[in-house]
C-alpha positions as CSV (number, residue, x, y, z in Angstrom):
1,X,0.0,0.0,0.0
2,X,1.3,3.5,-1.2
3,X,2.0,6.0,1.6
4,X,1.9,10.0,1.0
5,X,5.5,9.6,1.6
6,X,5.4,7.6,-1.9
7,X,3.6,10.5,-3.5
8,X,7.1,12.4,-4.2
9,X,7.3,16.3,-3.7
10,X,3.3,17.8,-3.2
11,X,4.2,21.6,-2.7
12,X,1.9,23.3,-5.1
13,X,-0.4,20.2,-5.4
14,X,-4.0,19.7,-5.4
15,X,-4.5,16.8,-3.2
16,X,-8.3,15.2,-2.7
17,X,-8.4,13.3,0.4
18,X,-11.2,11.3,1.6
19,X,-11.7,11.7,5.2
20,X,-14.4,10.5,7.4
21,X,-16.3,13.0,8.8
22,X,-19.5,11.3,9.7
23,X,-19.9,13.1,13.1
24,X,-23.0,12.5,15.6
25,X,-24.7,15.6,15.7
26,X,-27.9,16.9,18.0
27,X,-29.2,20.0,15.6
28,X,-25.9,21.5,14.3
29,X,-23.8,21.0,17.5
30,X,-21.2,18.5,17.0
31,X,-21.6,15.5,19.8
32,X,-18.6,13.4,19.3
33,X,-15.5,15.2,17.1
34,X,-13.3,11.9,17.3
35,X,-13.5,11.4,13.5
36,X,-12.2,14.9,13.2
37,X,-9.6,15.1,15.2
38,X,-8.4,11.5,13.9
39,X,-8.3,13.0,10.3
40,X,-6.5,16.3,11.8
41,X,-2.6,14.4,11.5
42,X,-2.9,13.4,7.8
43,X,-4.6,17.3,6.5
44,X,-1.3,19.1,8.8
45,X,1.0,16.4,7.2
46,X,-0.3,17.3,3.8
47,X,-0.4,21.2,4.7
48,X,3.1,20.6,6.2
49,X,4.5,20.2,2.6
50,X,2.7,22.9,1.0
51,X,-0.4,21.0,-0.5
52,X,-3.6,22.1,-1.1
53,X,-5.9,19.8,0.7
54,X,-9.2,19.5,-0.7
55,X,-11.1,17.8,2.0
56,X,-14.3,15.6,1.0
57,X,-16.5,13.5,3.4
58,X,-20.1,12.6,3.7
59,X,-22.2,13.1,6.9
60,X,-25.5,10.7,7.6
61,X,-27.8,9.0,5.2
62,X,-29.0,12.0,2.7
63,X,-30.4,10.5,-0.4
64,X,-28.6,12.0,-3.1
65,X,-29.9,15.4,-2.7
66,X,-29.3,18.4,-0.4
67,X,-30.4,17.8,2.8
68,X,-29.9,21.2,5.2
69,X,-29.7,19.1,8.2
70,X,-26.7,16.7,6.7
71,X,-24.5,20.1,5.6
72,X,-21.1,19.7,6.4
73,X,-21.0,23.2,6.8
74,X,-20.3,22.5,11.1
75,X,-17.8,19.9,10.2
76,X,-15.6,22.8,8.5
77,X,-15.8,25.3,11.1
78,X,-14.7,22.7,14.0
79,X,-12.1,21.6,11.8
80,X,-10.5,24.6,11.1
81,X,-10.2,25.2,15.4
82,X,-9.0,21.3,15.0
83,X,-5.7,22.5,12.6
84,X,-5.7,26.4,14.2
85,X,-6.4,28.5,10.5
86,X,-9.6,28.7,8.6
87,X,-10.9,26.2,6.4
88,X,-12.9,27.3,3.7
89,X,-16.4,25.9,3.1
90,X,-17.4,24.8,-0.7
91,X,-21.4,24.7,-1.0
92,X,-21.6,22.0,-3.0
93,X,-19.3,19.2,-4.1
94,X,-18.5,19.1,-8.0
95,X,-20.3,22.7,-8.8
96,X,-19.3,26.3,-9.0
97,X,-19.0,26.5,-5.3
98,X,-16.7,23.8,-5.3
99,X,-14.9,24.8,-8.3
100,X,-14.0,28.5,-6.9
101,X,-12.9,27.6,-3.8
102,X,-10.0,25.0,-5.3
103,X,-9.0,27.4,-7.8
104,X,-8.7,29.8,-5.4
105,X,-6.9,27.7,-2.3
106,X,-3.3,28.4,-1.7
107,X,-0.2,26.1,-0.7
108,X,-0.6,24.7,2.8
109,X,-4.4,26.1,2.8
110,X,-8.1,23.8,3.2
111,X,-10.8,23.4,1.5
112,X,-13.8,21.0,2.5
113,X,-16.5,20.1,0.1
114,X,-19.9,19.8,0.5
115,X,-21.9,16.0,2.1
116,X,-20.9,14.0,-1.5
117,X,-24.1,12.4,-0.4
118,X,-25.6,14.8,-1.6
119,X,-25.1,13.3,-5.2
120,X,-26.2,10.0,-6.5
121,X,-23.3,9.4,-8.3
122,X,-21.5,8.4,-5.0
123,X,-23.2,5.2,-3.6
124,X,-25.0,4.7,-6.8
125,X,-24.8,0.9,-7.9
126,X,-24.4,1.7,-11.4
127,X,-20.8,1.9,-12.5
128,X,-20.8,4.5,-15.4
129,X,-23.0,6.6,-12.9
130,X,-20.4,6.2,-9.6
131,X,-17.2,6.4,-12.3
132,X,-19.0,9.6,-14.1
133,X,-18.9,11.4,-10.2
134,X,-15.9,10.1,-9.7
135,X,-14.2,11.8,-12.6
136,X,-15.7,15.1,-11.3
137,X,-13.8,15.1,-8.1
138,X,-10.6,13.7,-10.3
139,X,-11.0,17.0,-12.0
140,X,-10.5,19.2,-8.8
141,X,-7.4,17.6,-7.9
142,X,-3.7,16.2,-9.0
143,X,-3.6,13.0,-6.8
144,X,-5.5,11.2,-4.4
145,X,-5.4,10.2,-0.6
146,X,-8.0,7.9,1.2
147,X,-8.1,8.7,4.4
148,X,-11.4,7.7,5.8
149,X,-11.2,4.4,7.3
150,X,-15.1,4.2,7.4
151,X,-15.8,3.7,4.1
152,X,-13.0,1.4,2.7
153,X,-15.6,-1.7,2.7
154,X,-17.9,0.6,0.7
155,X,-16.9,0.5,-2.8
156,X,-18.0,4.2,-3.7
157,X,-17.1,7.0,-5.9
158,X,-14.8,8.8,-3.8
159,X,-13.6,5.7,-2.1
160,X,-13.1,3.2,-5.2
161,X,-13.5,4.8,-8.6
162,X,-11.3,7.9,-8.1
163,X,-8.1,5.7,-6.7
164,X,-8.4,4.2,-10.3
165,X,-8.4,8.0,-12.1
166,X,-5.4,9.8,-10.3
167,X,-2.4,9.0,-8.5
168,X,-2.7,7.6,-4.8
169,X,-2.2,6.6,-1.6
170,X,-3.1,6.0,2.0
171,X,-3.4,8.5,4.7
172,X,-1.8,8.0,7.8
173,X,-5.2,7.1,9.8
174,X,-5.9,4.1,7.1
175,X,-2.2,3.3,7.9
176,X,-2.9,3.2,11.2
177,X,-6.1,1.2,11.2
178,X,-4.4,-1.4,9.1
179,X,-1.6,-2.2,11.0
180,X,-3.4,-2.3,14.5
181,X,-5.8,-4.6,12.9
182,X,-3.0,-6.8,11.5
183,X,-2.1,-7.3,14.9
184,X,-5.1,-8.5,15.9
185,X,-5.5,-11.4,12.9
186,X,-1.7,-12.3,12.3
187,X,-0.3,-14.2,15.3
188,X,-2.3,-12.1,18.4
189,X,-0.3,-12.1,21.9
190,X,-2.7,-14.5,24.3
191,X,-4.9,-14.5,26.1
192,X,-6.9,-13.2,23.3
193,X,-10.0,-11.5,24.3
194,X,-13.6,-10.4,22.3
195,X,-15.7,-8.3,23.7
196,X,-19.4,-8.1,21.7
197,X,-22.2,-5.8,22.2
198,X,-24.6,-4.4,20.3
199,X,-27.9,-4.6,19.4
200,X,-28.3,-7.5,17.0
201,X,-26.2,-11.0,16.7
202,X,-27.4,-11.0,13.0
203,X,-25.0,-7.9,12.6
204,X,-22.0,-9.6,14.3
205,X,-22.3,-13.4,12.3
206,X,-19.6,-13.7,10.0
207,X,-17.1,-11.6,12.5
208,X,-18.3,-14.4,14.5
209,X,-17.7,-17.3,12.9
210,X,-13.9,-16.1,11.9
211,X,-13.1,-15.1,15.9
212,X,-13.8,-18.2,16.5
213,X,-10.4,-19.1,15.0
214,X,-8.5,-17.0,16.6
215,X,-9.9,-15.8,19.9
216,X,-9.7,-17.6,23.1
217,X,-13.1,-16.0,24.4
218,X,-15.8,-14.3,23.1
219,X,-17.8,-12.1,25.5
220,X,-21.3,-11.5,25.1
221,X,-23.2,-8.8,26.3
222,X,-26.0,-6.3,25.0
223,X,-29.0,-7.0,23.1
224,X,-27.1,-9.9,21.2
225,X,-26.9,-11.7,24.2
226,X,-30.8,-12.8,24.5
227,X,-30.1,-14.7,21.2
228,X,-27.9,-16.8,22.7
229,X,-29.4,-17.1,26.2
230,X,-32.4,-18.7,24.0
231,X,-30.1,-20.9,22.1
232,X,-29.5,-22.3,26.0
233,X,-32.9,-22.7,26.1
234,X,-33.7,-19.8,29.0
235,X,-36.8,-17.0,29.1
236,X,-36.0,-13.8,27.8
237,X,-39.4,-11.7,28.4
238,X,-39.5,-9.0,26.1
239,X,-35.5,-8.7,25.5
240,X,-34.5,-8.0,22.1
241,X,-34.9,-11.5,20.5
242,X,-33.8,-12.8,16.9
243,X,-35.9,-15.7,16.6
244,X,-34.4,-16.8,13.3
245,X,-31.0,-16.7,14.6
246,X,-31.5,-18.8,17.4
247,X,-29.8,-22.2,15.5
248,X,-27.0,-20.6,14.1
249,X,-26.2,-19.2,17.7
250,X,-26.1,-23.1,18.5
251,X,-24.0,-23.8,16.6
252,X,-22.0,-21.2,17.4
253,X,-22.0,-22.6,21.0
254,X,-21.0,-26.3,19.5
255,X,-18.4,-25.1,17.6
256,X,-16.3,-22.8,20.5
257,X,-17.0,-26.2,23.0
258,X,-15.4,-28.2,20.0
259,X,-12.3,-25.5,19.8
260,X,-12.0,-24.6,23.5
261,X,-12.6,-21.1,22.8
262,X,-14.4,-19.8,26.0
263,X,-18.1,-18.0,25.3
264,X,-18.8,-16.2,28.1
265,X,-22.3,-15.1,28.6
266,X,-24.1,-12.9,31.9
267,X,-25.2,-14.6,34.6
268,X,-27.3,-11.5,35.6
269,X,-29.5,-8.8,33.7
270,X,-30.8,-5.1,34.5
271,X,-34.4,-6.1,33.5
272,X,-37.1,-3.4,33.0
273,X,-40.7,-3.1,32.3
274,X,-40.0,-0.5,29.3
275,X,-37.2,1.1,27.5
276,X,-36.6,3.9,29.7
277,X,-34.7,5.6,31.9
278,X,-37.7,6.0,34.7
279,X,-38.6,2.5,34.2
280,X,-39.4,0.0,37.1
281,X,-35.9,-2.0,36.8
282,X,-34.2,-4.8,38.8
283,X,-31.3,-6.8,38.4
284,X,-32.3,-10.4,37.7
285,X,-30.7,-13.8,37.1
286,X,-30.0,-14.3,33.2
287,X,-31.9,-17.9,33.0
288,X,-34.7,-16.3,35.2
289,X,-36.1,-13.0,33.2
290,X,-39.6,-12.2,33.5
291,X,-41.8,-12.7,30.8
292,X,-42.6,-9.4,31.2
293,X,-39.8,-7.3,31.6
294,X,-36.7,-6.5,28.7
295,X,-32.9,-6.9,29.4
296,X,-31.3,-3.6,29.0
297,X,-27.8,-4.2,30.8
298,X,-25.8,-6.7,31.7
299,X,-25.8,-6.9,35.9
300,X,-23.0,-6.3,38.4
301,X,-22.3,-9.7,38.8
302,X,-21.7,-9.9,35.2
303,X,-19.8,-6.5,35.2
304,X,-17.3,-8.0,37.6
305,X,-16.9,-11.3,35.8
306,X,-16.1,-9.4,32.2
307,X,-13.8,-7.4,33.8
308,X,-11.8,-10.2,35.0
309,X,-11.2,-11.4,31.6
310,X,-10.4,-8.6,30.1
311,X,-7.9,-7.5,32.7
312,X,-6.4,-11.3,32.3
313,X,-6.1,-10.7,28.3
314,X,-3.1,-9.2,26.6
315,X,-5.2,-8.6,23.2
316,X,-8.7,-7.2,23.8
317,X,-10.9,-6.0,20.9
318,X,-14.1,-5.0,21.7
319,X,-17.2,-3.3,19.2
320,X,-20.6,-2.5,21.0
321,X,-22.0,-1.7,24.3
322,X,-23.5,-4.1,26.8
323,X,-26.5,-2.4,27.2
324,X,-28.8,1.4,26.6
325,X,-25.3,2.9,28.0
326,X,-27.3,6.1,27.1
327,X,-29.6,5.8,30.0
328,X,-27.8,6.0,33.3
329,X,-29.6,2.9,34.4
330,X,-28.3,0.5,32.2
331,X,-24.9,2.5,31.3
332,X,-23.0,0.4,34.4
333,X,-22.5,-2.9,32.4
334,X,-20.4,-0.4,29.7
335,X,-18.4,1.3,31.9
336,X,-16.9,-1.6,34.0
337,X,-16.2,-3.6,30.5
338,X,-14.7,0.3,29.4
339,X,-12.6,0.3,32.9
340,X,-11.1,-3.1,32.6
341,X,-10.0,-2.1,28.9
342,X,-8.3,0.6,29.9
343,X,-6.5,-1.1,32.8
344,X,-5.5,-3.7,30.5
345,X,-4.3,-1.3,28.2
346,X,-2.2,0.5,31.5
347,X,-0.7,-3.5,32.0
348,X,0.9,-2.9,28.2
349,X,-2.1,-5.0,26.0
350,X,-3.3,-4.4,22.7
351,X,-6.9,-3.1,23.6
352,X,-8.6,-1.8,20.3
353,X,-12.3,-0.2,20.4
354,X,-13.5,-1.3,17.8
355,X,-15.7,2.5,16.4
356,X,-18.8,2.6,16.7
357,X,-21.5,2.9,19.6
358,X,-18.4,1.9,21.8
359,X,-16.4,4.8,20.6
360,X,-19.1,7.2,21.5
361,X,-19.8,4.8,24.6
362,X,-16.5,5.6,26.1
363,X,-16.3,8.9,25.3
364,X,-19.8,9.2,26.8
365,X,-18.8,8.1,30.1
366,X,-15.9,10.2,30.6
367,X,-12.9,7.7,28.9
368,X,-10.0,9.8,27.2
369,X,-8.8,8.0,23.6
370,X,-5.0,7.6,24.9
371,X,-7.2,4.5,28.1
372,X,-6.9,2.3,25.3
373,X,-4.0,1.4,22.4
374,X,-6.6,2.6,19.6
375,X,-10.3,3.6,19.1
376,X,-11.0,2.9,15.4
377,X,-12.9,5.6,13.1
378,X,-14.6,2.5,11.6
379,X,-16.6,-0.2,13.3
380,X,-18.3,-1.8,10.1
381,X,-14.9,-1.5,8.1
382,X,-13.1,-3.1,11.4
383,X,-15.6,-6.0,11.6
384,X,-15.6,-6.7,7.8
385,X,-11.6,-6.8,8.1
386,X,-11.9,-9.0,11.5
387,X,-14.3,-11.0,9.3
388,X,-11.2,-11.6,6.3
389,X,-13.4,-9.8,3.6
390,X,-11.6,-8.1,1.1
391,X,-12.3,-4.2,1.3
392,X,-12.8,-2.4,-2.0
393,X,-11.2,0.6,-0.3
394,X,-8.0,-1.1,0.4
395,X,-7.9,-3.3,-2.2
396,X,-8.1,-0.5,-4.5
397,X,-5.5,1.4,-3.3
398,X,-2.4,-1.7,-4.0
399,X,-3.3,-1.3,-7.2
């Protein structure tokens, strides 16, 4: 894979690089800036040798059109505090707008483009339609760096088709992101530990089924878990249930017994009568949950046990919460999993968060990034690496 270092001499160059700049936001306030301030090293590296940057990212799920509250208008002005000088603001993404503000950018200055979302051309599953956007942002620039580790298992136009229409390379956040999750496939220092969360086991099979090769436990918490508590045969009450998923999750148990890769599962549950915060709750054994109440943490019996693994482990990876860490309620399951990370990571392991709901989960309860070895700016491109899929993005780019 190319580096920028690869890229020669860039003073005077017009340089497109794909970040990922796919921020949380409540109205226009930015929630959660880790995405930006993980893309912040590669634009001052660039800047550094007298490039100019032209920034383009996409925010939410817009379909293909403007959409005021996706603007990535925000995005600019927090990352111009991010690199301390002004980033100028293009209103759209291959028009006028965008088309004045390169021509007029400077060496070492930044420009960020309007949500490419807002154009069909970019996710569009037509080829001639994705390569026909594609070309347009080729037009604004000299040479190419991907930087935004989110969307390399998306094969898009600003992802795919325009590292096959200019010169290229990786940023140094892809860099990074590849090599930490090298560590965790090729050869991992043991114990080996998974920690998985999240709402739905049917999102989590395939990284599944290829853990199971290589970890020596998987840990099971948030709504995924009451899948495989039914696969045991227990009540769940109203818990987040995949019904169709219930046999592969048997299997799943048959197959760790078989390799003598430890699944461990709660032994107790914050049950409530609702999802909410002001619910009637109680903690409750995890074979014994009323039919009428919903898991919605893990308990603190659970909490402790986690913890020990995880503190035990010298590789810990770990995508998704263990319960609605949102509501204070249920947000104690998350945080004790979150402490023993970052006490593992203090004992000198490999602990990488895998993006994500547990990105914003640890940031949420009050966890600085430097608690664990990496947070990753991509969960679904993490899983679909952990998984051994090939990733368009990268792919693409060794070439």
């Amino acid at each position: 894979m190319r580096t920028i270092d690869d890229l020669g001499d860039l003073k005077g160059k017009k340089v497109l690089l794909r970040s990922d700049l796919n921020v949380p936001l409540d109205g226009r306030t930015i929630t959660d800036d880790g995405r930006i301030r993980a893309s912040v090293p590669t634009i001052e590296k660039l800047t550094g040798q007298g490039a100019q940057v032209i920034v383009c990212a996409h925010l939410g799920r817009p379909k293909g059109a403007p959409e005021e509250k996706y603007s990535l208008a925000p995005v600019a002005q927090r990352l111009g505090e991010l690199i301390g000088k002004p980033v100028a603001f293009a209103s759209d993404t291959v028009g006028e707008s965008a088309k004045e503000k390169v021509a007029a950018l400077q060496d070492g200055e930044v420009v960020l483009l309007e949500n490419l979302r807002f154009n069909p051309g970019e996710t569009s599953k037509d080829d001639a339609e994705r390569s026909a956007f594609a070309s347009e942002l080729a037009s604004l620039a000299d040479v190419f760096v991907s930087d935004g580790f989110g969307v390399v298992h998306r094969a898009q136009a600003s992802v795919y088709d325009i590292a096959q229409l200019l010169p290229h390379a990786a940023g140094g956040l892809v860099q990074a992101e590849v090599e930490v999750l090298k560590r965790l496939t090729d050869e991992p220092q043991r114990p080996y530990a998974v920690v998985l969360g999240g709402a739905k086991v049917s999102d989590k099979l395939g990284v599944i089924e290829n853990l199971l090769k290589t970890a020596d436990q998987l840990v099971i918490g948030g709504g995924m878990v009451f899948t495989f508590l039914a696969a045991q045969g227990h009540e769940v009450g109203k818990s987040l249930l995949e019904k169709d998923q219930i046999d592969t999750v048997k299997g799943y148990l048959d197959e760790a017994k078989a390799k003598g890769v430890e699944i461990v599962l709660p032994t107790d549950i914050v049950a409530a009568t609702e999802f909410s915060a002001d619910a009637d709750h109680e903690v409750v054994a995890a074979d014994a949950i009323p039919a009428d109440r919903m898991g919605l943490d893990i308990g603190p019996e659970s909490g402790r046990a986690f913890a020990e693994v995880v503190r035990a482990a010298k590789t810990v990876f770990w995508n998704g919460p263990m319960g609605a860490f949102e509501m204070e309620p249920y947000a104690a399951g998350t945080k004790a999993v979150a402490e023993a990370v970052a006490e593992a990571t203090k004992q000198g392991a490999l602990t990488v968060i895998g993006g994500g709901d547990s990105a914003a989960a640890v940031r949420q309860l009050g966890f600085a990034d430097d608690d664990f070895t990496h947070i990753s700016t991509g969960g679904g491109a993490s899983l679909e690496y952990l998984e051994g899929k090939e990733l368009p993005g990268l792919s693409v780019l060794d070439n």
